[in-house]
N, CA and C atoms as an extended XYZ file, in Angstrom:
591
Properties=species:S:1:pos:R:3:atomname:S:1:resname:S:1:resid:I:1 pbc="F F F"
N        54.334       -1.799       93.678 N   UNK     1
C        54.773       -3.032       93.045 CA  UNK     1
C        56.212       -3.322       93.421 C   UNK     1
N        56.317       -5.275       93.742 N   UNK     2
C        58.088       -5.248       93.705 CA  UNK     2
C        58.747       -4.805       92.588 C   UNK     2
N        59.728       -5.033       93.163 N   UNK     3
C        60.901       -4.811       91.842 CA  UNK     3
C        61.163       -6.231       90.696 C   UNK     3
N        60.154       -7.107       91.487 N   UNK     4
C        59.890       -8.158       90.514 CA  UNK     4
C        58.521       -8.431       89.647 C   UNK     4
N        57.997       -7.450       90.426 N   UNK     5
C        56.224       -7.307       89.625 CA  UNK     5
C        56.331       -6.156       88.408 C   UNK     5
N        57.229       -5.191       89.014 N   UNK     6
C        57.364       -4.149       87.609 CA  UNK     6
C        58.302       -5.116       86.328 C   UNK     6
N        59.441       -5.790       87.009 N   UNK     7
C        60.255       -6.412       85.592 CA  UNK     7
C        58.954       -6.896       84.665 C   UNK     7
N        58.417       -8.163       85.532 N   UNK     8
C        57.310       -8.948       85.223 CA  UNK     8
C        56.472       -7.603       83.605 C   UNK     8
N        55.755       -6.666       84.533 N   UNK     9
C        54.974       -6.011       83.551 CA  UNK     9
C        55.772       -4.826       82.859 C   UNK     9
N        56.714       -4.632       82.726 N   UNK    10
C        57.746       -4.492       81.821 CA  UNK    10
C        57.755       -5.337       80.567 C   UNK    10
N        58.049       -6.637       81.049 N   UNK    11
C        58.165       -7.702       79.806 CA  UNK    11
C        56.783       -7.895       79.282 C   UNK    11
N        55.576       -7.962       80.386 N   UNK    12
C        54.708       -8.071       79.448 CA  UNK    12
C        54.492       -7.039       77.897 C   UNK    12
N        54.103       -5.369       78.657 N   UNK    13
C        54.310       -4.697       78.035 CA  UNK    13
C        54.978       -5.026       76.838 C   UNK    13
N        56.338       -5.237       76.709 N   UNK    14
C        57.120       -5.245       75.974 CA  UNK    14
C        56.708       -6.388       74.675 C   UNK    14
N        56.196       -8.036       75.038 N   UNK    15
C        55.561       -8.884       74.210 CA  UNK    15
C        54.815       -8.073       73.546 C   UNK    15
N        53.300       -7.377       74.243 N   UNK    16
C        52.358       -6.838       72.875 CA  UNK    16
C        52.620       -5.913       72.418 C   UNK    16
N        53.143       -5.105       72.878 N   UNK    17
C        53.761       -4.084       71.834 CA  UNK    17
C        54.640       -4.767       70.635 C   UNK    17
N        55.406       -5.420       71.081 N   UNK    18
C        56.089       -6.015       69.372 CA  UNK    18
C        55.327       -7.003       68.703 C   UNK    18
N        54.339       -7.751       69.268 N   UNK    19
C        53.032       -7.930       68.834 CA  UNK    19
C        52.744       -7.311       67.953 C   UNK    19
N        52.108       -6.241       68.657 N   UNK    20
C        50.738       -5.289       67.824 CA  UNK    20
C        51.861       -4.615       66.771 C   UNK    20
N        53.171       -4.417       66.222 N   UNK    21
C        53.868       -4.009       65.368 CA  UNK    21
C        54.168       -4.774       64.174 C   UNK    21
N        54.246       -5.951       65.186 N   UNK    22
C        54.112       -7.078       63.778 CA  UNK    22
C        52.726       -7.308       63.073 C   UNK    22
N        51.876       -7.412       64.275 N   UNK    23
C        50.345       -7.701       63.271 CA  UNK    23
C        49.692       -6.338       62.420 C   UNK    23
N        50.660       -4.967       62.745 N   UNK    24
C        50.159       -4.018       61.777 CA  UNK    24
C        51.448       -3.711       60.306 C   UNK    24
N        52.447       -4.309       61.260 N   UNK    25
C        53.676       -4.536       59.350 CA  UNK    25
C        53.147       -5.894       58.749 C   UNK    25
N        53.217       -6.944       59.482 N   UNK    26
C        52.786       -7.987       58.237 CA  UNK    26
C        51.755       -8.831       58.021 C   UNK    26
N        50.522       -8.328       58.888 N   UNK    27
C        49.299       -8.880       59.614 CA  UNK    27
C        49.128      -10.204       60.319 C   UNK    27
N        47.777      -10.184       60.591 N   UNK    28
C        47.752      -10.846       62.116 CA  UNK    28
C        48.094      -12.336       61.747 C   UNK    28
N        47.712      -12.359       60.574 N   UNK    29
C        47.492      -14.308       60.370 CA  UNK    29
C        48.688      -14.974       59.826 C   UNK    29
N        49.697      -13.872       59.447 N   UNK    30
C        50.863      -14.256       59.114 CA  UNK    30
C        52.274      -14.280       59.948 C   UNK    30
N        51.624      -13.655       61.246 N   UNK    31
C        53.180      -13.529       62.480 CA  UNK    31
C        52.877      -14.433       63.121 C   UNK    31
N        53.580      -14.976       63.674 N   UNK    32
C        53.608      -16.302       64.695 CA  UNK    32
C        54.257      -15.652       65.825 C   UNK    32
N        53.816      -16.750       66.979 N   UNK    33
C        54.034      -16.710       68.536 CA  UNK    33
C        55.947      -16.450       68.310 C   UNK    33
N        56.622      -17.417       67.559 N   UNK    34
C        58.135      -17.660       67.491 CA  UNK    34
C        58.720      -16.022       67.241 C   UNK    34
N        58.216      -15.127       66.390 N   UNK    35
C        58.838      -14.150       65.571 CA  UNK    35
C        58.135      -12.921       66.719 C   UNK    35
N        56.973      -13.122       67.360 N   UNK    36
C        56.718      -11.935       68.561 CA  UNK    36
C        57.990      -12.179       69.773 C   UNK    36
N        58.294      -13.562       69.669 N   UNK    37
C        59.690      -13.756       71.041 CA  UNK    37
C        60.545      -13.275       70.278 C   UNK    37
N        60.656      -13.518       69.156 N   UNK    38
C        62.423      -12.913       68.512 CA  UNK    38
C        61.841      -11.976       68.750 C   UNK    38
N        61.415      -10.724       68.429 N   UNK    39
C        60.987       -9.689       68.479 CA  UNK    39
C        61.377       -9.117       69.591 C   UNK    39
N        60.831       -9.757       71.125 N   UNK    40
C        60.960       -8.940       72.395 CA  UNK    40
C        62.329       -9.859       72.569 C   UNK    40
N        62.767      -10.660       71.908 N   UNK    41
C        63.633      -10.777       72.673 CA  UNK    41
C        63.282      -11.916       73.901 C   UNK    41
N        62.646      -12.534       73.750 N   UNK    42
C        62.115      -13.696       75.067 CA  UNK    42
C        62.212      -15.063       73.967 C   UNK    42
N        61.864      -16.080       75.210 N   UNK    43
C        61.824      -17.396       74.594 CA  UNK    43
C        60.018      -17.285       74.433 C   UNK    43
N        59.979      -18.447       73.182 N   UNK    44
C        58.503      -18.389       73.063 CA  UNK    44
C        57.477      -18.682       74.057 C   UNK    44
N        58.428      -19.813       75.039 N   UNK    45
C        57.825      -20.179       75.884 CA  UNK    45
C        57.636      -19.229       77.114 C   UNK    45
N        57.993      -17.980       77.149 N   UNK    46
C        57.378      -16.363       77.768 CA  UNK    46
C        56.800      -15.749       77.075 C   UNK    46
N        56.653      -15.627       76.144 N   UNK    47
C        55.002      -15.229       75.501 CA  UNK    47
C        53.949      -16.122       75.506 C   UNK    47
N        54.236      -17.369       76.014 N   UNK    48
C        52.774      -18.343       76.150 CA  UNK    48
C        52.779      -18.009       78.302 C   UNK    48
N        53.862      -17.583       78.664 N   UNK    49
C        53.559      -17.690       80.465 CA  UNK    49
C        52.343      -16.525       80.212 C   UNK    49
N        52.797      -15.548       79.466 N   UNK    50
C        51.683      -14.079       79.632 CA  UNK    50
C        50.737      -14.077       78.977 C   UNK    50
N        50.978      -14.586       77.512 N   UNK    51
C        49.677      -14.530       76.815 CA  UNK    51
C        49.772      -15.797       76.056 C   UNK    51
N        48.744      -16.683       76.820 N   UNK    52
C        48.755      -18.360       76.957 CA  UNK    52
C        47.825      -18.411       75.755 C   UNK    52
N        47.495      -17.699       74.426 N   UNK    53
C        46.698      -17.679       73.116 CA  UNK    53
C        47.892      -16.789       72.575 C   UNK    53
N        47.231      -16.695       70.897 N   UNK    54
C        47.902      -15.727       69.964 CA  UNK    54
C        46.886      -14.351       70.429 C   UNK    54
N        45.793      -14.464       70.456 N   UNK    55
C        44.323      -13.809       70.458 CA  UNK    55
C        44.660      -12.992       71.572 C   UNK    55
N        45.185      -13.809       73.024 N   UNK    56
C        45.522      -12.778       74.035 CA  UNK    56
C        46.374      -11.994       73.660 C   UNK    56
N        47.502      -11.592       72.794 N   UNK    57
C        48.418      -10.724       72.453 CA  UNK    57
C        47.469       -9.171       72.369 C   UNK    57
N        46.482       -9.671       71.573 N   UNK    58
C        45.696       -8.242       71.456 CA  UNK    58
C        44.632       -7.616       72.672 C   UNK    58
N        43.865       -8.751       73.102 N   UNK    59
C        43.025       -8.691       73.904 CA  UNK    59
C        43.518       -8.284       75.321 C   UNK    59
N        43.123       -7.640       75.989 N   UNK    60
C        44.124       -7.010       76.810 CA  UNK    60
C        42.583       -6.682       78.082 C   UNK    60
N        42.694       -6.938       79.548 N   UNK    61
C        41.828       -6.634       80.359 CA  UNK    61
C        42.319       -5.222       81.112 C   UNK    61
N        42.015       -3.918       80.542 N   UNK    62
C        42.235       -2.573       80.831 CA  UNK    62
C        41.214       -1.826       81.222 C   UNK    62
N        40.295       -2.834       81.722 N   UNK    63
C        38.978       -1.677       82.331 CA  UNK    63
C        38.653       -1.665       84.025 C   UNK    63
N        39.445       -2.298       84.380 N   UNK    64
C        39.542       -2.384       86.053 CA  UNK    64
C        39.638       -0.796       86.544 C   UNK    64
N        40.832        0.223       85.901 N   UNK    65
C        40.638        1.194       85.906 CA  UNK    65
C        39.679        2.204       85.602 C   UNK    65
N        38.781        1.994       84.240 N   UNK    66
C        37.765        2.553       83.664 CA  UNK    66
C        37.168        2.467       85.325 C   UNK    66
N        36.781        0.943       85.478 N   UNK    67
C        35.767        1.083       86.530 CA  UNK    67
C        36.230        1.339       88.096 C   UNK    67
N        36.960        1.674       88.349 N   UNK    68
C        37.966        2.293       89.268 CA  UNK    68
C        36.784        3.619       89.752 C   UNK    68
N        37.308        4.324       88.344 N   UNK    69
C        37.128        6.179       88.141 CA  UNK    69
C        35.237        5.863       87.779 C   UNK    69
N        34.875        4.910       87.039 N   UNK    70
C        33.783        5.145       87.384 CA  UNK    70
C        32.546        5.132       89.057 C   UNK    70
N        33.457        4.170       89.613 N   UNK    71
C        32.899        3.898       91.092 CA  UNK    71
C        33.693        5.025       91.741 C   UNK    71
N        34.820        6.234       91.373 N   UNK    72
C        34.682        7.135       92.096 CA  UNK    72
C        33.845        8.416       91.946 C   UNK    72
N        33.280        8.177       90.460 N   UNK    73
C        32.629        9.528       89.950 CA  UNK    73
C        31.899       10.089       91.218 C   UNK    73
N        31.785       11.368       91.283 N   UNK    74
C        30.480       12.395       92.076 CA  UNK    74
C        29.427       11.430       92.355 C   UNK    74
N        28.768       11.713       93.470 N   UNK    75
C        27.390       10.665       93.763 CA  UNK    75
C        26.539       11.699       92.875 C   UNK    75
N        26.592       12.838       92.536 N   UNK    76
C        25.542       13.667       91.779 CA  UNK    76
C        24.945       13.553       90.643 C   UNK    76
N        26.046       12.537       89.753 N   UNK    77
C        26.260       12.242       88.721 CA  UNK    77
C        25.425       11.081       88.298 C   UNK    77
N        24.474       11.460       87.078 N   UNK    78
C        23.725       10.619       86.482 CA  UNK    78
C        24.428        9.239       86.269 C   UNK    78
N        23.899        8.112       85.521 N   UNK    79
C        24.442        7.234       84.882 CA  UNK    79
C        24.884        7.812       83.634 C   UNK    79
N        24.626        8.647       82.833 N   UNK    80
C        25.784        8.694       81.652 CA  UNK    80
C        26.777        9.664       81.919 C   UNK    80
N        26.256       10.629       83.076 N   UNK    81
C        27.564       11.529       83.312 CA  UNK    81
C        28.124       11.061       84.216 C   UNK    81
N        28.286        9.945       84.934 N   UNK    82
C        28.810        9.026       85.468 CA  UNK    82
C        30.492        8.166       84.502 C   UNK    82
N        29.816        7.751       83.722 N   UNK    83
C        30.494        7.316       82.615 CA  UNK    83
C        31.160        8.094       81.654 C   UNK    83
N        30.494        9.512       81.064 N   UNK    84
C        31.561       10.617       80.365 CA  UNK    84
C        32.616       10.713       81.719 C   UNK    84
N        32.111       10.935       83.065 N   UNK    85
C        33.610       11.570       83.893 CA  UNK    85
C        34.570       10.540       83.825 C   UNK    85
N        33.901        9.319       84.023 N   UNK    86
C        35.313        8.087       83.772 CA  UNK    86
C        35.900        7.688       82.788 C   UNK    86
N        35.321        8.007       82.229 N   UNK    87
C        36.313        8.306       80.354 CA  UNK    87
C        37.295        9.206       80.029 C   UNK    87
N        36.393       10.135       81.070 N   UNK    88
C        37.535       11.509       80.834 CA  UNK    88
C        39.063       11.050       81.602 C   UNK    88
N        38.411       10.748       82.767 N   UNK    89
C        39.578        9.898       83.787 CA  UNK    89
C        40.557        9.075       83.224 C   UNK    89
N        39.719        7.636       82.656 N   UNK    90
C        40.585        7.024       82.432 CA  UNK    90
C        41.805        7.595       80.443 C   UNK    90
N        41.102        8.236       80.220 N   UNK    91
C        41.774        8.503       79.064 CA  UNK    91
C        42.962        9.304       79.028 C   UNK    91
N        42.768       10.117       80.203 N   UNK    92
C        43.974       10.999       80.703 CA  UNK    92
C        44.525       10.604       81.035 C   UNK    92
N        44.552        9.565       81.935 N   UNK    93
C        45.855        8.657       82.525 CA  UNK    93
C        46.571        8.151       81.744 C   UNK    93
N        46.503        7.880       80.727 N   UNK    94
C        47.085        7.375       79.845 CA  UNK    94
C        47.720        8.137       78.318 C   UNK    94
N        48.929        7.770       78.095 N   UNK    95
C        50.211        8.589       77.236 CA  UNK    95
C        49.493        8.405       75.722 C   UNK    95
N        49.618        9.120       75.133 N   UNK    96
C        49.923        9.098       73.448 CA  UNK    96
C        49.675        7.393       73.058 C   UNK    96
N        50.933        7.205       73.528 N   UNK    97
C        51.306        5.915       72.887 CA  UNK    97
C        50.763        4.823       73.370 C   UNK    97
N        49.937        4.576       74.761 N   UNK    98
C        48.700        3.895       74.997 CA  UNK    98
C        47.605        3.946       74.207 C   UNK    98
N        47.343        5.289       73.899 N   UNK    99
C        45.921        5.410       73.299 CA  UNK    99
C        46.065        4.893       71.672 C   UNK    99
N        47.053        5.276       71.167 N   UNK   100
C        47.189        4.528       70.046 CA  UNK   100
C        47.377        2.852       69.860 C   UNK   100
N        48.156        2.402       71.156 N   UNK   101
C        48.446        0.864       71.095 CA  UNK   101
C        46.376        0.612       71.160 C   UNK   101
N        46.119        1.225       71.824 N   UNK   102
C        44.137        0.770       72.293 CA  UNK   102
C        43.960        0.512       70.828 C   UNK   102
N        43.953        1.693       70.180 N   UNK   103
C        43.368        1.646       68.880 CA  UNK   103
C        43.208        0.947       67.682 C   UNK   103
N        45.357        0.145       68.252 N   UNK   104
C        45.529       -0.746       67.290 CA  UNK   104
C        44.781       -1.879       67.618 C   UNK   104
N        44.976       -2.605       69.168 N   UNK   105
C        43.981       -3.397       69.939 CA  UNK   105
C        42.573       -3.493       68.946 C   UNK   105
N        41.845       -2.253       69.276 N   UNK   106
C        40.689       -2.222       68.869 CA  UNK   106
C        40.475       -2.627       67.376 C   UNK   106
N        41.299       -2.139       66.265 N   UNK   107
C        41.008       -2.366       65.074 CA  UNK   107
C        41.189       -3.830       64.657 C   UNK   107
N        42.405       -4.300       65.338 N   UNK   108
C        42.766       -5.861       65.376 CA  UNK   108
C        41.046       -6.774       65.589 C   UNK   108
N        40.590       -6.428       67.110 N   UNK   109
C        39.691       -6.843       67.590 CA  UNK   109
C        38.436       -7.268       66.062 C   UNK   109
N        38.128       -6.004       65.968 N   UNK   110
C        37.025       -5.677       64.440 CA  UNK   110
C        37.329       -6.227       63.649 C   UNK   110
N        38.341       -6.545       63.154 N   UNK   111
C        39.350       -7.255       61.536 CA  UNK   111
C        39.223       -8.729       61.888 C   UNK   111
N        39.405       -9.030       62.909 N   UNK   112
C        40.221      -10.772       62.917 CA  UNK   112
C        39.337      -11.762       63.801 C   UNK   112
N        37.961      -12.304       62.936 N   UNK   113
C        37.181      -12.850       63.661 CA  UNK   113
C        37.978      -13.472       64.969 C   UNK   113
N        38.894      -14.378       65.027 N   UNK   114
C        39.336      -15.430       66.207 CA  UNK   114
C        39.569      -14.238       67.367 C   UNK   114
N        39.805      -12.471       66.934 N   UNK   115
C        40.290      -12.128       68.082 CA  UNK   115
C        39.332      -11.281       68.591 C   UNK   115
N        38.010      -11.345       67.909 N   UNK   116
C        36.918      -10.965       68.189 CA  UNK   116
C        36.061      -11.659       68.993 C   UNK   116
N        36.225      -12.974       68.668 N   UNK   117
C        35.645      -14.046       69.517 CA  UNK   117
C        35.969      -14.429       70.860 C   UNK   117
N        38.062      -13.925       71.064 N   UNK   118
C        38.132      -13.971       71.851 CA  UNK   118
C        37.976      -13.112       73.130 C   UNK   118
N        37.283      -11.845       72.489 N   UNK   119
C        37.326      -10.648       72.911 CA  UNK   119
C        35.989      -10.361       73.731 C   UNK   119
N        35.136      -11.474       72.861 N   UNK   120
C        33.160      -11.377       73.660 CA  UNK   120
C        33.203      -11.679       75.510 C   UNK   120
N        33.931      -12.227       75.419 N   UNK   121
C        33.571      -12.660       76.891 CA  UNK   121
C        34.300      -11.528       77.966 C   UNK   121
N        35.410      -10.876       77.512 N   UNK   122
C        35.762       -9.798       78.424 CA  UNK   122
C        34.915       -8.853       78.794 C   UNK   122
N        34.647       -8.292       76.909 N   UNK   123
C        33.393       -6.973       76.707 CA  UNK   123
C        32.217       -7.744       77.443 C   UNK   123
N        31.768       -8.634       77.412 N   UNK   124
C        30.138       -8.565       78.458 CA  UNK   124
C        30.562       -8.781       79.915 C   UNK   124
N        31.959       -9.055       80.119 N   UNK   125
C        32.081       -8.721       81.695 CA  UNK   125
C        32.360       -7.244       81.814 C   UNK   125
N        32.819       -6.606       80.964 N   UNK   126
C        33.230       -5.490       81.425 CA  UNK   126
C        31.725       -4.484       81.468 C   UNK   126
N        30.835       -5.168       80.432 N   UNK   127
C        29.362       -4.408       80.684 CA  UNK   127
C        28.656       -4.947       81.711 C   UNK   127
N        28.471       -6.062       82.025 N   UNK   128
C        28.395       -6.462       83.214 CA  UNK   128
C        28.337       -5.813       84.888 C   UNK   128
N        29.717       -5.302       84.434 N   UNK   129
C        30.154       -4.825       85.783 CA  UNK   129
C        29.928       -3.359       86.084 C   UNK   129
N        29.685       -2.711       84.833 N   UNK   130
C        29.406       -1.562       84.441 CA  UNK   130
C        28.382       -1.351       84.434 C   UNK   130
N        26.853       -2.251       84.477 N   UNK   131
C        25.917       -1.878       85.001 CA  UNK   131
C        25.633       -2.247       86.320 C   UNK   131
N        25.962       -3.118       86.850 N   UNK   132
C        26.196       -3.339       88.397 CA  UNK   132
C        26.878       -2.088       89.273 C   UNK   132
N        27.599       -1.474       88.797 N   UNK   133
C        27.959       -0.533       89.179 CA  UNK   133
C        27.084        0.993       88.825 C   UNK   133
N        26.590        1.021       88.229 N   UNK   134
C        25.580        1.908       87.746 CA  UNK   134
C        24.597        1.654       88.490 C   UNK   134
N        24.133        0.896       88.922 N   UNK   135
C        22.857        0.400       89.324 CA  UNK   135
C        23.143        0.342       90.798 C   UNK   135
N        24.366        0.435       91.523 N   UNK   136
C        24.927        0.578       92.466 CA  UNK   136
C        24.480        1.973       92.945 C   UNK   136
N        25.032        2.728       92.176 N   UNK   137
C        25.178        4.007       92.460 CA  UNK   137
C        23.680        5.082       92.683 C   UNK   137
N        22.493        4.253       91.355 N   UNK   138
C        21.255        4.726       91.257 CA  UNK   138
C        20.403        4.242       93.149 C   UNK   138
N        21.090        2.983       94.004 N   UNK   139
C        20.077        2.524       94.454 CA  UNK   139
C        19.116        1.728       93.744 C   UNK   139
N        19.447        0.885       92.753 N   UNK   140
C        18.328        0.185       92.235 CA  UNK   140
C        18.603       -1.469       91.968 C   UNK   140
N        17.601       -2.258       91.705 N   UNK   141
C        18.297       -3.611       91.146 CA  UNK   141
C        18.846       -3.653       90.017 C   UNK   141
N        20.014       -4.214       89.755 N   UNK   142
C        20.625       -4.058       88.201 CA  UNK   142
C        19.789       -4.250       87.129 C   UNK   142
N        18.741       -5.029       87.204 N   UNK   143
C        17.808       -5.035       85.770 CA  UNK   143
C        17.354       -3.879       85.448 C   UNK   143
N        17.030       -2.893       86.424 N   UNK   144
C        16.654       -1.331       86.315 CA  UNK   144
C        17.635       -0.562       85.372 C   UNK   144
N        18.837       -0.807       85.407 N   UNK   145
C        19.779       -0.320       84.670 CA  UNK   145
C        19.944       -1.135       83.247 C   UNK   145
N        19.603       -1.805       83.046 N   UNK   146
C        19.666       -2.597       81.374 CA  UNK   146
C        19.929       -1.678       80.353 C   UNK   146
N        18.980       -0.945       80.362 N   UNK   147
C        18.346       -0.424       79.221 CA  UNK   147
C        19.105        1.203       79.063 C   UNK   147
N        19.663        1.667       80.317 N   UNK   148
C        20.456        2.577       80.192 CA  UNK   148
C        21.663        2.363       80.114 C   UNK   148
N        22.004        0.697       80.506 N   UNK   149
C        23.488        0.701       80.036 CA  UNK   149
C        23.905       -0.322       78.629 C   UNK   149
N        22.761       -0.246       77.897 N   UNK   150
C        22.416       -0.337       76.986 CA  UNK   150
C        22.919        0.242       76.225 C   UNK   150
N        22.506        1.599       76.134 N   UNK   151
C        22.186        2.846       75.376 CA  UNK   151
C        23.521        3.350       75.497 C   UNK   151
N        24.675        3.371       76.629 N   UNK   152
C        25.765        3.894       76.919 CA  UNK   152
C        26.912        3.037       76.116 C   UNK   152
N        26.680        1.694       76.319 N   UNK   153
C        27.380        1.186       75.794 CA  UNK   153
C        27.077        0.910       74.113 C   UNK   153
N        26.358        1.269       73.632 N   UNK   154
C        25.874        1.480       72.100 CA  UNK   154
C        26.933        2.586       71.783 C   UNK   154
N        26.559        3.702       72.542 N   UNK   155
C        27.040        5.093       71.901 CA  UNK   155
C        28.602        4.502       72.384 C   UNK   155
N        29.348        4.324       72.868 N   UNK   156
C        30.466        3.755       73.324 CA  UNK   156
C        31.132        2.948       71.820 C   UNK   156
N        30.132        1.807       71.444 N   UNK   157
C        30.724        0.793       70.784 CA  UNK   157
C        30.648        1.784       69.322 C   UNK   157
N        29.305        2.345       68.577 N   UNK   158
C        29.471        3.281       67.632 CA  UNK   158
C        30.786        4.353       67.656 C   UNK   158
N        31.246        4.847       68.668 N   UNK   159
C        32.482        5.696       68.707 CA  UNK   159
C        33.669        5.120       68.458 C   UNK   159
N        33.643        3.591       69.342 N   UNK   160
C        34.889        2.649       68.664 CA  UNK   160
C        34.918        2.184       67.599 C   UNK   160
N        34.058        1.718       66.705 N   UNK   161
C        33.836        1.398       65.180 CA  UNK   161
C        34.575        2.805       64.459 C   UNK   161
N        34.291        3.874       64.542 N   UNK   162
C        34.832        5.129       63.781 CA  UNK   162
C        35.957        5.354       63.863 C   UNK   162
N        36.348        5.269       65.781 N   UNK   163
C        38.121        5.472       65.591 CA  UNK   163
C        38.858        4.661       65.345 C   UNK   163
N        38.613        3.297       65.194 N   UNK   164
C        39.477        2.222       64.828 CA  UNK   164
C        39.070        2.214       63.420 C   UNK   164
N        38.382        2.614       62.278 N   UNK   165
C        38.887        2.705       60.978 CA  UNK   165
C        39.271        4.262       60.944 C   UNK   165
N        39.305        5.035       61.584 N   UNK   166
C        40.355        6.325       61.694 CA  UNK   166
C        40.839        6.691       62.674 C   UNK   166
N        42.223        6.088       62.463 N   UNK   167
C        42.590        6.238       63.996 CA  UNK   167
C        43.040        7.657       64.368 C   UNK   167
N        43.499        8.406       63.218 N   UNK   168
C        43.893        9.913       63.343 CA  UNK   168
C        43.162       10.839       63.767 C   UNK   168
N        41.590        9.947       64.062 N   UNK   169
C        40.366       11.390       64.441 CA  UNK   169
C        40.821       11.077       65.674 C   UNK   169
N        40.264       11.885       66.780 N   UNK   170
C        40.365       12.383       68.352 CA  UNK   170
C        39.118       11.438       69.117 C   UNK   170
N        39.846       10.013       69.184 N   UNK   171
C        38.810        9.200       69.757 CA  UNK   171
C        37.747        9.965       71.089 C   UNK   171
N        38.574       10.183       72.003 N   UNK   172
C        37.993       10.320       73.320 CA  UNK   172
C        37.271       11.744       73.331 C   UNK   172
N        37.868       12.705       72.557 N   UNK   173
C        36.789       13.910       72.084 CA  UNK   173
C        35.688       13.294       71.586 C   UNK   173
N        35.217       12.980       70.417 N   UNK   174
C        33.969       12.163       69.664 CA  UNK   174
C        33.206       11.269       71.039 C   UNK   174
N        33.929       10.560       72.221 N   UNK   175
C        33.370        9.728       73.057 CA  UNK   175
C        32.813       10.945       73.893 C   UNK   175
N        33.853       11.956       74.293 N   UNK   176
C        33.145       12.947       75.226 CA  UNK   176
C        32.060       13.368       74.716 C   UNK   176
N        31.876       14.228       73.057 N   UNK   177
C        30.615       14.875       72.732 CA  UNK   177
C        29.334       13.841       72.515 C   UNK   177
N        29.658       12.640       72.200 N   UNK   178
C        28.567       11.397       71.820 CA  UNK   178
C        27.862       10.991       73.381 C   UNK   178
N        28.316       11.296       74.051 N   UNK   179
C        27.775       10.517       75.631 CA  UNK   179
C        27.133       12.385       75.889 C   UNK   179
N        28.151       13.359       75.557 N   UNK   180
C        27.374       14.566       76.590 CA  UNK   180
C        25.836       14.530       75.686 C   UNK   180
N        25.902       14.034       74.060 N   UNK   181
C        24.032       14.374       73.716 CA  UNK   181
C        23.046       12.847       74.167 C   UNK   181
N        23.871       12.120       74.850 N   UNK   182
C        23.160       11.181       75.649 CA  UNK   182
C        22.347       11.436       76.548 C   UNK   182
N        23.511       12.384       77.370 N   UNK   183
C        23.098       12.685       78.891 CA  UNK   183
C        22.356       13.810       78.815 C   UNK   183
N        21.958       14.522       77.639 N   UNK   184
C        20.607       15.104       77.876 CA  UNK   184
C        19.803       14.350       77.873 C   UNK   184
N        19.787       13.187       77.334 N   UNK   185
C        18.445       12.721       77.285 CA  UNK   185
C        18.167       11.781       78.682 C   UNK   185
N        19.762       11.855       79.732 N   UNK   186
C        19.447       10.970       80.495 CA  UNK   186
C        18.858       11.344       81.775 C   UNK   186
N        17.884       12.392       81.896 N   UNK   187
C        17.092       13.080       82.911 CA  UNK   187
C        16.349       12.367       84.209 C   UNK   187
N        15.273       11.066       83.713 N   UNK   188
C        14.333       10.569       84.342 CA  UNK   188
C        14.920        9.667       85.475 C   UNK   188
N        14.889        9.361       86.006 N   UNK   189
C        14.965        8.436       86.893 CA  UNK   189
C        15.370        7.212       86.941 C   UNK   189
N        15.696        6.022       87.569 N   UNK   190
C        15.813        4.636       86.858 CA  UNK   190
C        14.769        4.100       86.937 C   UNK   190
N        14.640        3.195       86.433 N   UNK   191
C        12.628        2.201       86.684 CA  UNK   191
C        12.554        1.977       87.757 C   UNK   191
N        11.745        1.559       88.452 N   UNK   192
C        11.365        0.293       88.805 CA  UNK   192
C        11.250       -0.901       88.502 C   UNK   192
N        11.992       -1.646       88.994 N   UNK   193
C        11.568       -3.349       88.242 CA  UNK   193
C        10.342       -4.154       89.319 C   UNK   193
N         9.212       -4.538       88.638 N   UNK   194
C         8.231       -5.106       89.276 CA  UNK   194
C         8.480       -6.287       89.649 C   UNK   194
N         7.818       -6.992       90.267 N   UNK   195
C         8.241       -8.483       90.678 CA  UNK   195
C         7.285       -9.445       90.329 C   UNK   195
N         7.826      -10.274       89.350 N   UNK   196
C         6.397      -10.763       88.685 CA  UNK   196
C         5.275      -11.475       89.866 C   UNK   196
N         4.149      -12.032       89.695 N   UNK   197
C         3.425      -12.391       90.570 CA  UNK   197
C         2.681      -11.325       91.666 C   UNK   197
């Protein structure tokens, strides 16, 4: 990165984090765009260049990496142990104080219909792409994969419901053991998809 692309995501950084501090001291529906710029320190009109909503403050597109480490997993690797190794991946890369900003992200997300709403269209691209890529990896047509990335992303979304009303439990432990009693069951093969007619 230049030395003008890091300032750049520096400052972003810097907006949601005093964001996500304000919407957990005085909640979400009561901080305004004006008091996140006093906050970082910017004009308001640089918290609308980066995050052109209130909703984007929380919503954040951080799975380019997930799917990074998942399109490098082992070719050996099932579809759910595919997905435990890129969890493991992407969770390590990341400090303390990421995994907690996620969490706050996440709980925001669950709490505040508008930032839930704004949040649907990322999550089905990010499953999206996540079975395309799964289905990549099997050799198969992506409809073959539905139903297993289904099932992954269930046990996924059940693990985020728990750590975002406790954020003190060990998210990505609970994600590691919840996917490894998946991936026993994920033995068989992928389908076949028939072709109608």
């Amino acid at each position: 990165m230049s030395l003008r692309e890091r300032k750049k995501a520096r400052t972003r950084a810097l907006i949601q984090r005093e964001a996500l501090r304000l919407f957990r001291d005085q909640g979400y529906a009561a901080t305004t765009v004006e008091q996140v710029a006093e906050a970082a320190e910017v004009a308001p009109s640089t918290v609308f260049r980066y995050f052109p909503t209130k909703e984007d403050l929380v919503v954040i597109d951080e799975d380019q990496d997930f799917l990074d480490a998942l399109r490098d997993a082992p070719a050996e690797l099932g579809p759910v142990g595919a997905v435990r190794h890129a969890m493991r991946v992407w969770t390590a890369a990341q400090s303390a104080d990421e995994l907690a900003e996620g969490v706050e992200r996440e709980r925001l997300m669950l709490t505040v219909p508008e930032v839930w709403a704004s949040s649907l269209k990322s999550i089905t691209g990010s499953v999206t792409a996540m079975q395309e890529l799964l289905a990549r990896r099997a050799g198969v047509p992506m409809e073959a994969m539905r139903n297993r990335t289904g099932a992954i992303v269930g046990v996924i979304f059940a693990v985020w419901l728990t750590w975002s009303s406790s954020p003190g439990s060990d998210g990505p432990a609970e994600l590691d053991r919840a996917l490894a009693e998946l991936e026993v069951l994920d033995t068989a093969p992928a389908p076949q998809v028939r072709n109608a007619g």
